[in-house]
C-alpha positions as CSV (number, residue, x, y, z in Angstrom):
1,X,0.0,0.0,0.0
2,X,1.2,3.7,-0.7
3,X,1.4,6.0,2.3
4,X,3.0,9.5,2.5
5,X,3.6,12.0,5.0
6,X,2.3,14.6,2.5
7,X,-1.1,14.4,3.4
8,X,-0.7,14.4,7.5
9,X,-2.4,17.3,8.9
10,X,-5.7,17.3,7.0
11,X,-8.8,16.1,7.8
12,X,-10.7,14.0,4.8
13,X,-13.9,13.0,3.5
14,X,-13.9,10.3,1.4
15,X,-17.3,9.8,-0.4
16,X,-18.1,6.2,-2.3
17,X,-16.9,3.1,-1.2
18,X,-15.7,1.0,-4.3
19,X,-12.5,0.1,-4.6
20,X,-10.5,3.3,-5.0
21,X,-12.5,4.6,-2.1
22,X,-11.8,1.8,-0.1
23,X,-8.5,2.1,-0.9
24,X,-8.0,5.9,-0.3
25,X,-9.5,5.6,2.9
26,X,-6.7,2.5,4.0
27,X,-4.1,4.4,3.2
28,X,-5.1,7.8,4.4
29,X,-5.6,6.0,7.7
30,X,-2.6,4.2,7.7
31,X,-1.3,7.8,6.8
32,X,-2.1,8.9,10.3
33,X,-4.4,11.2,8.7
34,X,-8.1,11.8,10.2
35,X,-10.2,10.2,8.2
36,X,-14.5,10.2,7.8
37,X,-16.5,8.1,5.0
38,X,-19.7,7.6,3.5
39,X,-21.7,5.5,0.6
40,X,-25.0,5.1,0.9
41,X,-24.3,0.6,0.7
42,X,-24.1,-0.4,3.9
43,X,-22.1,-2.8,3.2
44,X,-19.6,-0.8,1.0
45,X,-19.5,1.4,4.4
46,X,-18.7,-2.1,6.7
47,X,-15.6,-3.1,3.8
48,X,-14.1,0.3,4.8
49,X,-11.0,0.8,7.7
50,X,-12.8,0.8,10.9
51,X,-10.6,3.5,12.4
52,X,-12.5,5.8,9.4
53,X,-15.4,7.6,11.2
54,X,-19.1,6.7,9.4
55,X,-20.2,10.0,8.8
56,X,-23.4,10.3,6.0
57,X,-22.1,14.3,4.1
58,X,-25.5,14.8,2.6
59,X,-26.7,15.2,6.3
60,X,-23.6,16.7,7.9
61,X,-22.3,18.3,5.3
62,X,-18.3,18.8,5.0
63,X,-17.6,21.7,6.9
64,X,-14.3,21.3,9.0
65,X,-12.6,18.9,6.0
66,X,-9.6,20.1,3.9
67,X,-10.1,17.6,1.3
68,X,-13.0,15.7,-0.1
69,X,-11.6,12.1,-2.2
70,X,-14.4,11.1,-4.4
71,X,-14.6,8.2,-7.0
72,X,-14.7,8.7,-10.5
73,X,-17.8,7.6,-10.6
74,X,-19.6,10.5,-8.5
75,X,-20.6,13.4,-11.2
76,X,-19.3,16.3,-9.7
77,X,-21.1,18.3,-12.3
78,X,-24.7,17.1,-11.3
79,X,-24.2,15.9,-7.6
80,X,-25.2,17.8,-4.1
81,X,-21.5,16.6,-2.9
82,X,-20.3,18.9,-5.0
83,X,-22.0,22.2,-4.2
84,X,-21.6,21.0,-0.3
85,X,-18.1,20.7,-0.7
86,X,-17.9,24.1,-2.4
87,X,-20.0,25.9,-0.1
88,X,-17.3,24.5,2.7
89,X,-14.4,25.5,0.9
90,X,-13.4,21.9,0.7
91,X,-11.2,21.0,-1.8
92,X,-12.6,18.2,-4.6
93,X,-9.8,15.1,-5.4
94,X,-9.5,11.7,-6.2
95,X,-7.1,8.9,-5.6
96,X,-4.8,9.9,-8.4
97,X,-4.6,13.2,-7.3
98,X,-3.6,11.6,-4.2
99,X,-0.8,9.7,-5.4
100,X,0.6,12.7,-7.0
101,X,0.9,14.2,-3.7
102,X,3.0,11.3,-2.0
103,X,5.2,10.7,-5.0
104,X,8.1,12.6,-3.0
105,X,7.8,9.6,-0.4
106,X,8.4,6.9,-3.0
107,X,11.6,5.7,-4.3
108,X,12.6,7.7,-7.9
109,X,10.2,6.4,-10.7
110,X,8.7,8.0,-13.8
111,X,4.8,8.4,-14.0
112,X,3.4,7.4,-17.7
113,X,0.0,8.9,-18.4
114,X,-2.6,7.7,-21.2
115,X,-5.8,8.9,-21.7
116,X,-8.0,9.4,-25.1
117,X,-11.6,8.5,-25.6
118,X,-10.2,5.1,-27.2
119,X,-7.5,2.5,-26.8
120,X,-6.6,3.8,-23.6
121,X,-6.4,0.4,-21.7
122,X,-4.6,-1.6,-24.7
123,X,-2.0,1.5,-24.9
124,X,-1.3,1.1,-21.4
125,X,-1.5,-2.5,-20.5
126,X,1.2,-2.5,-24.0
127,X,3.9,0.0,-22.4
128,X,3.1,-1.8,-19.1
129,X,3.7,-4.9,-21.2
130,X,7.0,-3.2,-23.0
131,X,8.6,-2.1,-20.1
132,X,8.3,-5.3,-18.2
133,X,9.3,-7.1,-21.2
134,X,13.0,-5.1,-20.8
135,X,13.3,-5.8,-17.0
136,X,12.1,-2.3,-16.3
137,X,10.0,-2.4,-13.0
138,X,6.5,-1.1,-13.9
139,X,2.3,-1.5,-13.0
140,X,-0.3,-0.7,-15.0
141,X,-2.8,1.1,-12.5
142,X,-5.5,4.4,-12.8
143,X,-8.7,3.5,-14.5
144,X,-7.4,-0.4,-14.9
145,X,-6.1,-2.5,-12.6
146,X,-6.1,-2.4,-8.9
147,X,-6.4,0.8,-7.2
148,X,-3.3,3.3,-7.4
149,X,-3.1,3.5,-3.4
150,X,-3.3,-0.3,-3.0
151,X,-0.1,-1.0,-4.4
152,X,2.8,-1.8,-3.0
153,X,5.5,1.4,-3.8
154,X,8.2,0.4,-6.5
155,X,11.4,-0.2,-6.2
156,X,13.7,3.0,-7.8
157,X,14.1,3.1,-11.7
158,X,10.1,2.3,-11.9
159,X,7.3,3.2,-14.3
160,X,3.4,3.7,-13.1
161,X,1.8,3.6,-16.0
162,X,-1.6,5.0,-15.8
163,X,-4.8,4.8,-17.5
164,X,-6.8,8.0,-17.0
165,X,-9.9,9.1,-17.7
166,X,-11.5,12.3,-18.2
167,X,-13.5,11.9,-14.5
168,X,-10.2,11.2,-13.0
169,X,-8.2,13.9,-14.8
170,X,-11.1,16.3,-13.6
171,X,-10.0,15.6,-9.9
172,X,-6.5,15.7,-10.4
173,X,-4.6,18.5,-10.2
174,X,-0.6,18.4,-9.6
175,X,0.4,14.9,-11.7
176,X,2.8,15.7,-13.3
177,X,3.7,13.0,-15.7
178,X,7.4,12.3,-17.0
179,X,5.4,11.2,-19.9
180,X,1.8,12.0,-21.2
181,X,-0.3,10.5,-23.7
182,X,-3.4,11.3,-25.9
183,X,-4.4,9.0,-28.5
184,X,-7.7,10.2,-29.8
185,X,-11.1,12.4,-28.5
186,X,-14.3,11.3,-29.9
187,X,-18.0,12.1,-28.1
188,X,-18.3,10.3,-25.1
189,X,-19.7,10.7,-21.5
190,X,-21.2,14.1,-22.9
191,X,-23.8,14.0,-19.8
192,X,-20.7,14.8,-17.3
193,X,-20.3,18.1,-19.3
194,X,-23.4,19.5,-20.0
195,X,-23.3,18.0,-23.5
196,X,-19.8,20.5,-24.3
197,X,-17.7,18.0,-26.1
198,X,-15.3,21.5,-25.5
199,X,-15.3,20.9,-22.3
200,X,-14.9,17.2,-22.4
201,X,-12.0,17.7,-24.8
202,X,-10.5,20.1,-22.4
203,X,-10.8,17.9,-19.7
204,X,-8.6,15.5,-21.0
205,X,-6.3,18.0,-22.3
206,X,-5.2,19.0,-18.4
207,X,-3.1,15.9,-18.7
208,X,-0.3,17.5,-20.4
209,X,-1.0,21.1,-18.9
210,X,-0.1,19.5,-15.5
211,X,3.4,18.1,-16.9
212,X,6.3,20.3,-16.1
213,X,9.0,21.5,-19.0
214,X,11.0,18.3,-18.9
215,X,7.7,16.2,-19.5
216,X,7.1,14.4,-22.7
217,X,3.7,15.1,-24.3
218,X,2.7,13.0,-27.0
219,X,-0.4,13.9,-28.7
220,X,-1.2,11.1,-31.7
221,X,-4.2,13.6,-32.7
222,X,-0.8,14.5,-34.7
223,X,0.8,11.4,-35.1
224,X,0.9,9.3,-38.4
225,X,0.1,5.5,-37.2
226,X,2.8,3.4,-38.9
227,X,2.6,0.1,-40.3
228,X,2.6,-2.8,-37.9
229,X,6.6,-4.7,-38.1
230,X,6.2,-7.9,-39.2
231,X,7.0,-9.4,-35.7
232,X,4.3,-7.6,-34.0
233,X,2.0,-9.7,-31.6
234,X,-1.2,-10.8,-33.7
235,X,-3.0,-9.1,-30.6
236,X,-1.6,-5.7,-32.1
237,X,-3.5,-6.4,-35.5
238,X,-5.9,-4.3,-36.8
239,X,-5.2,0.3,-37.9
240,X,-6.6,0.8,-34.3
241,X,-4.0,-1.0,-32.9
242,X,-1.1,0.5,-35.4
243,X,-2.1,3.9,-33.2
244,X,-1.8,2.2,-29.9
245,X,1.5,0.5,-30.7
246,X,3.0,4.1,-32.1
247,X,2.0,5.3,-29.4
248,X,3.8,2.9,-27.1
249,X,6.8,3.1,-29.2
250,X,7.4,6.4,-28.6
251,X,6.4,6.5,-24.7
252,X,8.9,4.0,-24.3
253,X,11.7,5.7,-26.1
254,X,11.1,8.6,-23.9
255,X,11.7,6.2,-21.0
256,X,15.0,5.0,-22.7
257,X,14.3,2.1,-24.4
258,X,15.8,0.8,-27.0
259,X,14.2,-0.3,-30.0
260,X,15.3,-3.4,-29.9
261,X,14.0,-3.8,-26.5
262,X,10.4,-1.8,-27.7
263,X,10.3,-4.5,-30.6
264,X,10.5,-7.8,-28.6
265,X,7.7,-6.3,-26.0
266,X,5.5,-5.6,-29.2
267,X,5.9,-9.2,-30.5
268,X,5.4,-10.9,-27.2
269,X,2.3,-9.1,-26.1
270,X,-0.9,-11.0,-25.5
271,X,-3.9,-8.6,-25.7
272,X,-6.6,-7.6,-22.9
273,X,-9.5,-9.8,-22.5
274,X,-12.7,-8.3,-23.7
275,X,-10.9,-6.0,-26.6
276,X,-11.1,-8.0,-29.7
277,X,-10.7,-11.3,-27.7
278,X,-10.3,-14.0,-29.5
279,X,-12.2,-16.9,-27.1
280,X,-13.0,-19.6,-29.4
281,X,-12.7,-21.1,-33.0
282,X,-15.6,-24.1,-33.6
283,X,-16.0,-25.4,-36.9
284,X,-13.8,-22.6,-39.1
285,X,-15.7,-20.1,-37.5
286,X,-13.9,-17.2,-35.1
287,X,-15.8,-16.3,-32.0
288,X,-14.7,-12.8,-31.0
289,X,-15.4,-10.5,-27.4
290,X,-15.3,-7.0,-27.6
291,X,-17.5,-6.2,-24.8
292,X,-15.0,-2.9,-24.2
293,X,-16.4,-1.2,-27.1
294,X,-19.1,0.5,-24.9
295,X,-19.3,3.5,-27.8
296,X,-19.7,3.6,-31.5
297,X,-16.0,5.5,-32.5
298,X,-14.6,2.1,-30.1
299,X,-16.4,-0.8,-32.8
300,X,-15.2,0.7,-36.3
301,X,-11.6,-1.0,-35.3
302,X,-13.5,-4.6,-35.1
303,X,-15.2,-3.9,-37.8
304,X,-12.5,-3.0,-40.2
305,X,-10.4,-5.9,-38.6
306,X,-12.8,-8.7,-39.7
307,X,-14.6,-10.3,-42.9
308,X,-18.2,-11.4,-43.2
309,X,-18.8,-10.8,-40.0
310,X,-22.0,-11.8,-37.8
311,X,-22.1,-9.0,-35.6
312,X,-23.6,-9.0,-31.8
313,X,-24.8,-5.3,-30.8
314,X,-27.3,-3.2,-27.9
315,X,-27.3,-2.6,-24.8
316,X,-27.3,1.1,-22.5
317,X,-26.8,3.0,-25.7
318,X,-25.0,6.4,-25.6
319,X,-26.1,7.1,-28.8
320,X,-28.4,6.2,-31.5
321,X,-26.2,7.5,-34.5
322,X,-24.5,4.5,-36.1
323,X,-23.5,6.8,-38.9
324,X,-19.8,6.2,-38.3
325,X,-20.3,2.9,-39.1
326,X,-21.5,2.7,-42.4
327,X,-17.9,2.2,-44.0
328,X,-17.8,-1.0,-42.5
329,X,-21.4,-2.2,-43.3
330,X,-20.3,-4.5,-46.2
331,X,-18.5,-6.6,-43.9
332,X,-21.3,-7.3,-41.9
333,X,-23.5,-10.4,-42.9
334,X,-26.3,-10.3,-40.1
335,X,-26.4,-8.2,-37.3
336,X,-28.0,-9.1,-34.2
337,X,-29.4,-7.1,-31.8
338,X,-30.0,-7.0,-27.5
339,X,-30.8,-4.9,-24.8
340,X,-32.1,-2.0,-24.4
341,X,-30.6,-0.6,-27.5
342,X,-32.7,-3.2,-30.2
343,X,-35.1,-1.1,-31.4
344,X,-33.0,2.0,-31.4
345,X,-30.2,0.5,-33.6
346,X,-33.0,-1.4,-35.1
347,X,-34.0,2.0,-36.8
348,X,-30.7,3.2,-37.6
349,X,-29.3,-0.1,-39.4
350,X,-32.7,-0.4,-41.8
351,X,-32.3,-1.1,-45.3
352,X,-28.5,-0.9,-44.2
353,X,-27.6,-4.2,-42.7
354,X,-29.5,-7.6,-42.0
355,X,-30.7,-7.7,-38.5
356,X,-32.6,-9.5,-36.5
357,X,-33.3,-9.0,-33.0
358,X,-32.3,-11.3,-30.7
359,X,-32.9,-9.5,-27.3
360,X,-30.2,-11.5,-24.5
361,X,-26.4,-12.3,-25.9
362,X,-27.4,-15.7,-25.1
363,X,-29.7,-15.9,-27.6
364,X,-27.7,-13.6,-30.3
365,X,-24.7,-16.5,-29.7
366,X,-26.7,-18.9,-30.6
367,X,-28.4,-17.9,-33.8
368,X,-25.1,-15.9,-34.9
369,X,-23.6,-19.8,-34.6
370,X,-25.8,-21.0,-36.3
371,X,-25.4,-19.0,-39.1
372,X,-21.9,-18.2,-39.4
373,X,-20.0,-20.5,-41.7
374,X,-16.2,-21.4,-42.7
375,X,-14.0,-18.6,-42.5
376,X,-16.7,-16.3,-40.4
377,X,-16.8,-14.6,-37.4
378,X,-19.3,-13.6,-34.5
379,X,-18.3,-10.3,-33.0
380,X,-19.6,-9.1,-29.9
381,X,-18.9,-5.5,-30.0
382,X,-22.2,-3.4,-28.7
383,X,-21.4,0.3,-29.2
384,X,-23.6,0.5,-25.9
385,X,-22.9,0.8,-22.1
386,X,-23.3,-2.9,-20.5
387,X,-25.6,-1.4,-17.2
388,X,-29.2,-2.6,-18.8
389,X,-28.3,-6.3,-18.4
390,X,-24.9,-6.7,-16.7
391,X,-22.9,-4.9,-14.3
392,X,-20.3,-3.9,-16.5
393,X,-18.3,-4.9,-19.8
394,X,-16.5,-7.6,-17.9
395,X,-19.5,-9.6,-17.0
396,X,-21.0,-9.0,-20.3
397,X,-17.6,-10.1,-22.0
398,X,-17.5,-13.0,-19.7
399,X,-21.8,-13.9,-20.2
400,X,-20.4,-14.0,-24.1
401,X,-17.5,-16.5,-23.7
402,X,-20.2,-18.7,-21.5
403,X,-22.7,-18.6,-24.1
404,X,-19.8,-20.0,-26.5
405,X,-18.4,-22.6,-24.5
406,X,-22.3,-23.9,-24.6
407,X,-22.8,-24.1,-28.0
């Protein structure tokens, strides 16, 4: 677990018990700090430190605390713990923000930043992947992987390498990252800013305005993708993925890597499970999970990356506008459609694409085996937000590898 020093002398509120939460508030109280918590689960609330005090902020309200820590998840922009915490001239942080503040307790280490609307979690598991690879320590923590605080501190010579998103980046406000990166911005998450993609944009932006003058910003809104090396990983394949290897090919270099070194991590990397995961071949035909394409900018790689392809789409959508899509609508044979999402991208794919709807992935699994032949694939990738059937991608990723494995 990180502790530090640096944040003695305060008194916190930590509001929303998952797993950053529960982590902030172990280390703040390991810390020595003073240290009060609330979610509204009871039994998020018994998971936390007992030596945190139970206090419910929407009651109390925050006046005597320096610092709120909130999860990501908490939409500052719409929630009462916001204004409270204003109106009590308490500051607003998370976990990341944090972890900036102890790094002068850890041993020497470089922080590696990635954020983007896209490919942020294959870019940073990669340079994770890359580093490791070379015998350079280095964890892959932020917005995947366990909690920041939870960790253990590395030894000196170290890489964190962080995936950040824009909710974390908005309470985060002195990381400053020996290397940043920003692979792409597309609409997403518009609700958390008022519908001001601007603002969104600008959000993610901070990530490089926080770097000092001997930080490395590398913004592949301006970078070329190059061709993937023949000895690339088949996990890398795909233009998408030509993006998130450049991208890793140049945050390592300005670690010191040689690419030599950058080249053997590329070949040797396996992938993430749930990003255009290969889980089964039966019968010539290539069964395919992509649950972590929750928006429709995140699906145009799967589709470009595959022929005849028997496509598994719905859910929470974010949008109805397939429109971005359309490019790729001759490699799609049948698509078939579930959750909440059916009827909506029912509309949009009419007279466009063969569809059929198919309501549970269960059911889409089987009729998409049914009909796939030689040489095909079934693609779940649902361009929608998992929370109207599942929990999250995961469980929708893993409900999609069960549903093969019964066929």
């Amino acid at each position: 677990m990180i502790l530090s020093a640096a944040w003695q002398g305060k008194r916190y509120a930590v509001y929303g018990l998952a797993r950053s939460g529960l982590a902030s508030v172990a280390a703040l109280v390991r810390s020595g700090c003073e240290v009060a918590c609330w979610d509204d689960n009871a039994e998020a609330r018994g998971r936390a430190n007992p030596f945190a005090t139970r206090v419910d902020f929407l009651e109390e309200g925050l006046e005597g605390y320096d610092s709120l820590v909130v999860s990501p998840g908490v939409p500052i922009n719409t929630h009462p713990i916001a204004r409270l915490a204003n109106e009590a001239g308490c500051e607003i942080i998370g976990d990341v923000e944090l972890f900036a503040r102890a790094r002068g307790d850890l041993p020497r280490h470089a922080v590696v930043g990635i954020t983007g609307t896209n490919g942020k979690s294959t870019t940073t598991a990669l340079i994770d992947h890359v580093l490791r690879a070379a015998g350079v320590g280095s964890v892959a923590a932020g917005n995947i992987g366990a909690p920041i605080l939870s960790l253990d501190p590395l030894p000196q010579g170290s890489a964190y390498v962080l995936e950040l998103s824009s909710y974390q980046i908005d309470l985060t406000h002195s990381l400053a990252c020996e290397v940043a990166v920003i692979l792409n911005i597309t609409p997403d998450h518009l609700d958390r800013y008022d519908g001001d993609f601007a603002a969104y944009a600008a959000s993610k932006e901070r990530l490089f305005a926080m770097q000092s003058d001997a930080g490395v910003a590398i913004d592949m809104r301006e970078v070329a993708a190059p061709d993937p090396g023949a000895r690339w990983s088949a996990a890398l394949s795909g233009p998408h993925n030509a993006q998130n290897a450049a991208a890793a090919i140049l945050a390592c270099s300005a670690l010191g890597l040689s690419r030599e070194e950058i080249e053997r991590g590329l070949e040797s990397f396996k992938g993430l499970p749930h990003r255009m995961e290969r889980v089964a071949d039966k019968d010539g035909v290539a069964f395919v999970n992509d649950s972590k394409a929750t928006n429709v900018d995140s699906v145009a790689p799967a589709l470009a990356a595959f022929d005849a392809i028997h496509w598994i789409a719905g859910g929470q959508a974010k949008s109805g506008d397939l429109s971005a899509l359309e490019p790729h609508y001759d490699r799609v044979v049948r698509a078939y459609l579930v959750g909440e999402a059916q009827d909506l991208f029912a509309k949009a794919l009419d007279g466009k694409v063969h569809f059929v709807k198919t309501g549970t992935i269960e059911e889409a699994v089987k009729q998409a085996a049914a009909a796939a032949g030689r040489g095909e694939t079934v693609l779940l990738s649902p361009a929608c937000a998992s929370f109207d059937q599942f929990r999250d991608f995961e469980a929708r990723g893993e409900a999609f590898r069960a549903a093969v494995e019964a066929l």
